[in-house]
N, CA, C and O atoms as a GROMACS GRO file, in nm:
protein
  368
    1UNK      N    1   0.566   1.488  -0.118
    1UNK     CA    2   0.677   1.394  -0.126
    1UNK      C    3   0.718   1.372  -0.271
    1UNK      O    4   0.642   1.339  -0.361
    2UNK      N    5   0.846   1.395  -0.282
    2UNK     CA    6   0.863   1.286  -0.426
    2UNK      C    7   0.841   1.180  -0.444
    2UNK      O    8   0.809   1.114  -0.345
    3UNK      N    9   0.847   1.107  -0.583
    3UNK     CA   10   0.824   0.985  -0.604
    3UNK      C   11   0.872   0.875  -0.555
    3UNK      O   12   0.965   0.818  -0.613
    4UNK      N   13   0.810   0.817  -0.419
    4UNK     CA   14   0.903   0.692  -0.382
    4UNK      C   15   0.991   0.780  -0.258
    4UNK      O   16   1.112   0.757  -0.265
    5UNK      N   17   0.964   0.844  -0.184
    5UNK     CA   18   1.068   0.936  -0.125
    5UNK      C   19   1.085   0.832  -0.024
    5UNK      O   20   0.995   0.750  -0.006
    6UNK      N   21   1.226   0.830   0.066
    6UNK     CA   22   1.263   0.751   0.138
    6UNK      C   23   1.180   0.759   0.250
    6UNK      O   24   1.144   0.656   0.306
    7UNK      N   25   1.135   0.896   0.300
    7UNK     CA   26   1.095   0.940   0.441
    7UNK      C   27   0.960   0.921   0.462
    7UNK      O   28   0.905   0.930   0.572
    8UNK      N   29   0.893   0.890   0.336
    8UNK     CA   30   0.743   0.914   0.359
    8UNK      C   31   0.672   0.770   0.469
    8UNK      O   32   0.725   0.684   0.540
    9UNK      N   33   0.596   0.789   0.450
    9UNK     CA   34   0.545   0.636   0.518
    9UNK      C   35   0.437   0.563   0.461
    9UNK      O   36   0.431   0.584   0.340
   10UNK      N   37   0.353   0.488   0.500
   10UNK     CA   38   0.270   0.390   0.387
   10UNK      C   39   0.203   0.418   0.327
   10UNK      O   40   0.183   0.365   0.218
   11UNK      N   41   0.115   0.548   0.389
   11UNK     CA   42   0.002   0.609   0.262
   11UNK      C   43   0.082   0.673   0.142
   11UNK      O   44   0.008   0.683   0.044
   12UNK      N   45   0.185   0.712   0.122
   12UNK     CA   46   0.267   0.725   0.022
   12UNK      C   47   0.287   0.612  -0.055
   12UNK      O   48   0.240   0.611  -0.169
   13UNK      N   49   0.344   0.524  -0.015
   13UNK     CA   50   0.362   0.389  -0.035
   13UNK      C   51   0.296   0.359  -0.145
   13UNK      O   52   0.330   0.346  -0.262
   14UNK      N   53   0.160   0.347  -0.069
   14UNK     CA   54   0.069   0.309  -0.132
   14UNK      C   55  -0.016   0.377  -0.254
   14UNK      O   56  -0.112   0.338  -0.320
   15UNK      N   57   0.045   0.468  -0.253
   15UNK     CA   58  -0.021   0.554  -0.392
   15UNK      C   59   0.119   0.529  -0.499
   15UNK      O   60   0.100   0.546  -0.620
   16UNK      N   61   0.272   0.483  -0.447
   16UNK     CA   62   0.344   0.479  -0.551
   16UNK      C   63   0.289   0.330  -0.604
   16UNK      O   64   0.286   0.304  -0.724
   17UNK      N   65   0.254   0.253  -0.523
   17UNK     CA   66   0.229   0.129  -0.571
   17UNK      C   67   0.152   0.101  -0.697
   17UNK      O   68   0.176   0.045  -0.804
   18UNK      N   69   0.017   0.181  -0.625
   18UNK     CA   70  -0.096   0.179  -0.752
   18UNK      C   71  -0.042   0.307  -0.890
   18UNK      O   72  -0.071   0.284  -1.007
   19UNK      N   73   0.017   0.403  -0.859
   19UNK     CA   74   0.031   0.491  -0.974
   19UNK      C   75   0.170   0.495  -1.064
   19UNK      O   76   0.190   0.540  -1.176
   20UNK      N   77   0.283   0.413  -0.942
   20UNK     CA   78   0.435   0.376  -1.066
   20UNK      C   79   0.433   0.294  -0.986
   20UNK      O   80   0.450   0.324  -0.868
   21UNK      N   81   0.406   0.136  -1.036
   21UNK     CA   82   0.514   0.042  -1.028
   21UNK      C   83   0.556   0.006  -1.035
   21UNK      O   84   0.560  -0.103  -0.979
   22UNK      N   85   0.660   0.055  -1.128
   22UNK     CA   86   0.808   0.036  -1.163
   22UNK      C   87   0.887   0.122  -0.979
   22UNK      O   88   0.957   0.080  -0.888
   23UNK      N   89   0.834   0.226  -1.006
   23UNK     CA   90   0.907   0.254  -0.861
   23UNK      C   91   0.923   0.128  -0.738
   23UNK      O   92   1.008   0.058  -0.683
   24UNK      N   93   0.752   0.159  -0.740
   24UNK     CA   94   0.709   0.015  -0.596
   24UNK      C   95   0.858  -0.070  -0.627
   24UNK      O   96   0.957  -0.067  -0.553
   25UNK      N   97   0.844  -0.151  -0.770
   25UNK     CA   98   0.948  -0.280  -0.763
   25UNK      C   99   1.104  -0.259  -0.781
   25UNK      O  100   1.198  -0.338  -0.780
   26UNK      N  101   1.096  -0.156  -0.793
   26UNK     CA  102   1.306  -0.093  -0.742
   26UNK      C  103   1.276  -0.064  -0.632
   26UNK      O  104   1.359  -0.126  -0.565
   27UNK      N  105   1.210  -0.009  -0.561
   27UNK     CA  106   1.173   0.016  -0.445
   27UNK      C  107   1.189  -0.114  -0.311
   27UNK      O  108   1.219  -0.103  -0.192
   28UNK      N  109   1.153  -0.235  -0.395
   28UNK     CA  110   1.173  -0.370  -0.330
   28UNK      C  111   1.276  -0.438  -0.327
   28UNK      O  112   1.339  -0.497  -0.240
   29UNK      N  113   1.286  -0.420  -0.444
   29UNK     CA  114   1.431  -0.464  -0.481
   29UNK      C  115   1.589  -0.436  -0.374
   29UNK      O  116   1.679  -0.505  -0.324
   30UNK      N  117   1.548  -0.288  -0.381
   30UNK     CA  118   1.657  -0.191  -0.340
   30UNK      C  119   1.688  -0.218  -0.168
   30UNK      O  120   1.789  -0.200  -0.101
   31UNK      N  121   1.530  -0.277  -0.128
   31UNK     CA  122   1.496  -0.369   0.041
   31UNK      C  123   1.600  -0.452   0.021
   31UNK      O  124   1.703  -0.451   0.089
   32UNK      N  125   1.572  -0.543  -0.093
   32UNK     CA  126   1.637  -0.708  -0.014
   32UNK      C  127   1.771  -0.692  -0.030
   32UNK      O  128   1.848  -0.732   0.057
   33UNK      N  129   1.813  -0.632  -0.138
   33UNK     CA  130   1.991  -0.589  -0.159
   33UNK      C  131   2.010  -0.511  -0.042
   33UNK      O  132   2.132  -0.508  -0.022
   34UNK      N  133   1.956  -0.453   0.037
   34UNK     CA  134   2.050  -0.360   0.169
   34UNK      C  135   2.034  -0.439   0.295
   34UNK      O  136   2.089  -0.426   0.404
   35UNK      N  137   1.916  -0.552   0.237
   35UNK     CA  138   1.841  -0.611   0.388
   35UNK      C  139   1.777  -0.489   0.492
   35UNK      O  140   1.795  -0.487   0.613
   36UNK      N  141   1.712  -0.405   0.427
   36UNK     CA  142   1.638  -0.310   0.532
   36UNK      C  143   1.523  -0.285   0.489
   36UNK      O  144   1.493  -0.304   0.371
   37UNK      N  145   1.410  -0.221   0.612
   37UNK     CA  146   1.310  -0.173   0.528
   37UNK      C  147   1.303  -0.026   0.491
   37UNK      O  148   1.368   0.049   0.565
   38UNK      N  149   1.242   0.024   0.399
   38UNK     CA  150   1.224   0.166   0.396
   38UNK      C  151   1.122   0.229   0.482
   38UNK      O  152   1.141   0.342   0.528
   39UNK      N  153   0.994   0.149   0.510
   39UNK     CA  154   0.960   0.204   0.600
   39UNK      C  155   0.968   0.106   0.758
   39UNK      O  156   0.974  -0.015   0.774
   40UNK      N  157   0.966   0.224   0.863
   40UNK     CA  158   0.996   0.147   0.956
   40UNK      C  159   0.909   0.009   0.988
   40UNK      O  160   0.786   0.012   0.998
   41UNK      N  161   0.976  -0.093   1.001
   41UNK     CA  162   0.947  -0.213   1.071
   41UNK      C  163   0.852  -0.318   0.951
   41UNK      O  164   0.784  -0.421   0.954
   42UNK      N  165   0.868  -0.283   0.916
   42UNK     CA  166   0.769  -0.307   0.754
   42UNK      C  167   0.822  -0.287   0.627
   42UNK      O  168   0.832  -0.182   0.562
   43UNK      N  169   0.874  -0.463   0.586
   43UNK     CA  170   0.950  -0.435   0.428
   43UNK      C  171   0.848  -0.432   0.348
   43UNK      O  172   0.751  -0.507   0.365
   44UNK      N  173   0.857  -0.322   0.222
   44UNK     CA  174   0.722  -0.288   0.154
   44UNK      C  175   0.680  -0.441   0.038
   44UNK      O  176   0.585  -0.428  -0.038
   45UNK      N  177   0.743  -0.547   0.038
   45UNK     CA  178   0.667  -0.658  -0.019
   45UNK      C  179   0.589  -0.720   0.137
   45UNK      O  180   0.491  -0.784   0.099
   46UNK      N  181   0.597  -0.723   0.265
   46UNK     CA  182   0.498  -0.747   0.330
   46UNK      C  183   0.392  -0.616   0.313
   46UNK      O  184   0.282  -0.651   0.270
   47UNK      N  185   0.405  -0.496   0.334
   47UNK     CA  186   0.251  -0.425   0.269
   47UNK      C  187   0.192  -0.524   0.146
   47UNK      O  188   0.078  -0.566   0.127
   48UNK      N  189   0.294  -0.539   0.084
   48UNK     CA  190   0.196  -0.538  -0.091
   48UNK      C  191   0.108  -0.704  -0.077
   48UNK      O  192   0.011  -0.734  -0.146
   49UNK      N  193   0.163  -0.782   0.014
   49UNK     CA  194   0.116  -0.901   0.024
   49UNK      C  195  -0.013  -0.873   0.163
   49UNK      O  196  -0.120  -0.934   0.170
   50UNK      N  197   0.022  -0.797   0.233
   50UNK     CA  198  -0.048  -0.816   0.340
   50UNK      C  199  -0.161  -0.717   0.318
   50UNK      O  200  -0.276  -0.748   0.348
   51UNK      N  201  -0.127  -0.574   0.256
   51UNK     CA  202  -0.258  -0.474   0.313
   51UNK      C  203  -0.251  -0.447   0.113
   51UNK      O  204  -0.351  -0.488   0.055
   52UNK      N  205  -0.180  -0.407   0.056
   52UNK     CA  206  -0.172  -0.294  -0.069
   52UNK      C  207  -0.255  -0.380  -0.128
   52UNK      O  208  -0.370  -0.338  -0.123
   53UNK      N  209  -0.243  -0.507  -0.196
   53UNK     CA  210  -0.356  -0.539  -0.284
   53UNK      C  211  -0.435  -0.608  -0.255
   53UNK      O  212  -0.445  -0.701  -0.334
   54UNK      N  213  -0.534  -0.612  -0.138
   54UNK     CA  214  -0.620  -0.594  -0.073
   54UNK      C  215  -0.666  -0.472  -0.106
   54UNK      O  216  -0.764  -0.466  -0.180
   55UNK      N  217  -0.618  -0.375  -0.066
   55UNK     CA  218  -0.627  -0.244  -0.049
   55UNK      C  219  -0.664  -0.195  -0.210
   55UNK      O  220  -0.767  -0.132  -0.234
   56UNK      N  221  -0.588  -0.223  -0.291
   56UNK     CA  222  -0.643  -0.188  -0.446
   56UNK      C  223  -0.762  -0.287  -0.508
   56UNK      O  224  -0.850  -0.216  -0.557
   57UNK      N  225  -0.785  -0.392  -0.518
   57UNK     CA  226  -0.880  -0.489  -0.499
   57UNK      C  227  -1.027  -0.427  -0.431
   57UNK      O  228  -1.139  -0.450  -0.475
   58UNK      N  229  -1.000  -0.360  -0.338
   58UNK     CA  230  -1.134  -0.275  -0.278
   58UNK      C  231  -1.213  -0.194  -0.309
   58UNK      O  232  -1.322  -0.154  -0.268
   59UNK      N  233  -1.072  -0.149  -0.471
   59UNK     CA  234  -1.109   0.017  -0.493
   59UNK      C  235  -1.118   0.130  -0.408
   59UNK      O  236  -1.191   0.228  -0.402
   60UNK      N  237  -0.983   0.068  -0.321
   60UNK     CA  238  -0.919   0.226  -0.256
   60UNK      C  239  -0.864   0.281  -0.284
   60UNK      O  240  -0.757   0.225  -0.309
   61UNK      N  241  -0.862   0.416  -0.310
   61UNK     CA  242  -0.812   0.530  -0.374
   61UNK      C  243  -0.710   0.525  -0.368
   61UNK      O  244  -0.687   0.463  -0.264
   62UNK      N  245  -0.576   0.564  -0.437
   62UNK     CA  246  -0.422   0.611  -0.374
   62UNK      C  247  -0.451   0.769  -0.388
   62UNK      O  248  -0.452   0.825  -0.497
   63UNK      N  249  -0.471   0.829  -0.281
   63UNK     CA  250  -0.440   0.928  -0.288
   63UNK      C  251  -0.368   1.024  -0.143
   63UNK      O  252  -0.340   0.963  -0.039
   64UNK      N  253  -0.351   1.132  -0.152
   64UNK     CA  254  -0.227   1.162  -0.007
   64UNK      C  255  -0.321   1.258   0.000
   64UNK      O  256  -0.271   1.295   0.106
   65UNK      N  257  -0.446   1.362  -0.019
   65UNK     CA  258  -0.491   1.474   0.013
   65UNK      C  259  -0.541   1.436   0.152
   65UNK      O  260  -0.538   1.538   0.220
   66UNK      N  261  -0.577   1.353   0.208
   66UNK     CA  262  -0.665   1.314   0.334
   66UNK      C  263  -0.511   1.318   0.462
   66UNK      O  264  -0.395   1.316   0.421
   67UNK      N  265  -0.534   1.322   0.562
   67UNK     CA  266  -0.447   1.323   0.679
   67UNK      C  267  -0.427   1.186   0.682
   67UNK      O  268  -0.513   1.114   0.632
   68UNK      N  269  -0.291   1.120   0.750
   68UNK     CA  270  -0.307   0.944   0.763
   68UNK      C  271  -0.366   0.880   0.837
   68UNK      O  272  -0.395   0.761   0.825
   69UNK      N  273  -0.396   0.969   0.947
   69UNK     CA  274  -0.501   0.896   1.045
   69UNK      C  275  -0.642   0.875   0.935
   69UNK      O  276  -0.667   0.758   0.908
   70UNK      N  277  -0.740   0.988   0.869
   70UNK     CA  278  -0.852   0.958   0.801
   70UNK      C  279  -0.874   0.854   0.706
   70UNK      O  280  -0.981   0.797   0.680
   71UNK      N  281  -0.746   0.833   0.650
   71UNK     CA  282  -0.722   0.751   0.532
   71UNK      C  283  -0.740   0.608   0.550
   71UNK      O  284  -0.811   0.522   0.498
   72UNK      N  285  -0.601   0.612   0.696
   72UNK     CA  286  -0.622   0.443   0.775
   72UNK      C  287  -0.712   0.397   0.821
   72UNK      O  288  -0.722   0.274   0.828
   73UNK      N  289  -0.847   0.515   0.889
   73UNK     CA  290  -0.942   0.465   0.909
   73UNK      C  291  -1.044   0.423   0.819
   73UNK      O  292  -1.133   0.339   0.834
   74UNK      N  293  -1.024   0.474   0.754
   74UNK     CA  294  -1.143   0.459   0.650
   74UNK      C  295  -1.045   0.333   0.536
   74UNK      O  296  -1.142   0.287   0.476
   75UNK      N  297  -0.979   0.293   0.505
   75UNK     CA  298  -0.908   0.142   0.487
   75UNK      C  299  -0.971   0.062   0.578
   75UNK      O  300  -1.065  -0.014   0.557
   76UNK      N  301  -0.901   0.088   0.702
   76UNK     CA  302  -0.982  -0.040   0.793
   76UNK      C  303  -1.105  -0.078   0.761
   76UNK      O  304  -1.141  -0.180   0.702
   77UNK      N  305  -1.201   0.059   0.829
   77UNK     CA  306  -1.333  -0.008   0.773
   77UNK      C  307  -1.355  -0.041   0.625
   77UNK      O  308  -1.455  -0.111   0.610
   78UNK      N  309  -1.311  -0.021   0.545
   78UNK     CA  310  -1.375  -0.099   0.427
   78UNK      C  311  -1.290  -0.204   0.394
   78UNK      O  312  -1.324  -0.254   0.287
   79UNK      N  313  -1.178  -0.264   0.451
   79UNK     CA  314  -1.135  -0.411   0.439
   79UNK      C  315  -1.175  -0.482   0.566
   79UNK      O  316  -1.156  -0.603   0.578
   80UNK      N  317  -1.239  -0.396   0.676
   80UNK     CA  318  -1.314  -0.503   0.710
   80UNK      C  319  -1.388  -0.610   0.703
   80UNK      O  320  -1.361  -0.714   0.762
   81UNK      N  321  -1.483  -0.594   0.632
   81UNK     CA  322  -1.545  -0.730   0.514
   81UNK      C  323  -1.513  -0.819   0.462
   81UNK      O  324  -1.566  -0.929   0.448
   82UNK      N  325  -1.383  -0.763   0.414
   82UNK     CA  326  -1.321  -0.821   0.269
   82UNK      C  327  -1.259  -0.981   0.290
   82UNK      O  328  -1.192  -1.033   0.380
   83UNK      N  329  -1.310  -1.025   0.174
   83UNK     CA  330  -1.291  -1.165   0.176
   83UNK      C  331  -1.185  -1.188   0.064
   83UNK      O  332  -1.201  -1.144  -0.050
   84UNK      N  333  -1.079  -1.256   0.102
   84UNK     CA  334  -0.994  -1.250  -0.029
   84UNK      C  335  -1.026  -1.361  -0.098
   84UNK      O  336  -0.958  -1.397  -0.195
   85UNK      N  337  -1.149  -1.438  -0.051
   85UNK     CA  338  -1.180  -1.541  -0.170
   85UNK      C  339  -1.299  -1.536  -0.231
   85UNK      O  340  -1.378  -1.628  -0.256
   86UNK      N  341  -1.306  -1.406  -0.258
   86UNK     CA  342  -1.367  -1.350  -0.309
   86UNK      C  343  -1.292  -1.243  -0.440
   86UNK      O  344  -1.190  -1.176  -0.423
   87UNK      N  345  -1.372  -1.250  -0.565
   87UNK     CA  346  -1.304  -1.200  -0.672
   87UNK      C  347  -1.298  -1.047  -0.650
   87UNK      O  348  -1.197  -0.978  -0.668
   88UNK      N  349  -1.439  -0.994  -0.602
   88UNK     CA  350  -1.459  -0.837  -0.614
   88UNK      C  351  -1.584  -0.863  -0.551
   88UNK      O  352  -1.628  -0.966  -0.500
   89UNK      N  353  -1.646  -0.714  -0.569
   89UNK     CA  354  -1.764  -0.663  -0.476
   89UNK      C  355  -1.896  -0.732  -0.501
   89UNK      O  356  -1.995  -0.754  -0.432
   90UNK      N  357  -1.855  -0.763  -0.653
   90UNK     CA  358  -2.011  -0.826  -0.712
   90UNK      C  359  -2.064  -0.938  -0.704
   90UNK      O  360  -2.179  -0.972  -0.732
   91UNK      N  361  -1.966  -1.005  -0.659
   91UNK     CA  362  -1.978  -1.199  -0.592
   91UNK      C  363  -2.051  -1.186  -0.465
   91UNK      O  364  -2.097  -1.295  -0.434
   92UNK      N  365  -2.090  -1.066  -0.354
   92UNK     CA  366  -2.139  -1.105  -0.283
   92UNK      C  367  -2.287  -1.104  -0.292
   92UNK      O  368  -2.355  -1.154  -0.202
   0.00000   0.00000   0.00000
């Protein structure tokens, strides 16, 4: 995919987030000015509030080599745990 490509879907997403975010935030931006999401059903500031930094906070990788099913699973299980009042791994 290119950077930020319209078509991709969240595991993309989520690697522009952590590796340009300057993209991620034109990327958001570019949501609330059209009122749409880029990806389906999901405007990408609910990812970034709900799963992405969680998701970076965990020390999950951004990366796209894995299939999206392997990726999502293996997210799930390791924000399973996760306590967001909690700073990081070493408080527990």
């Amino acid at each position: 995919n290119c950077k930020g490509c319209l078509k991709a879907g969240a595991m993309h997403w989520y690697v522009i987030y952590c590796t340009e975010p300057e993209i991620f935030e034109k990327a958001k931006n570019t949501e609330r000015v059209l009122g749409r999401s880029i990806i389906k059903d999901k405007p990408l500031a609910d990812l970034e509030a709900e799963k992405f930094s969680a998701m970076k906070r965990c020390g999950i990788t951004p990366a796209e080599h894995k299939t999206p099913q392997t990726f999502w699973a293996e997210v799930k299980k390791q924000l399973k745990d996760y306590d967001p009042a909690l700073p990081c791994e070493c408080t527990d």
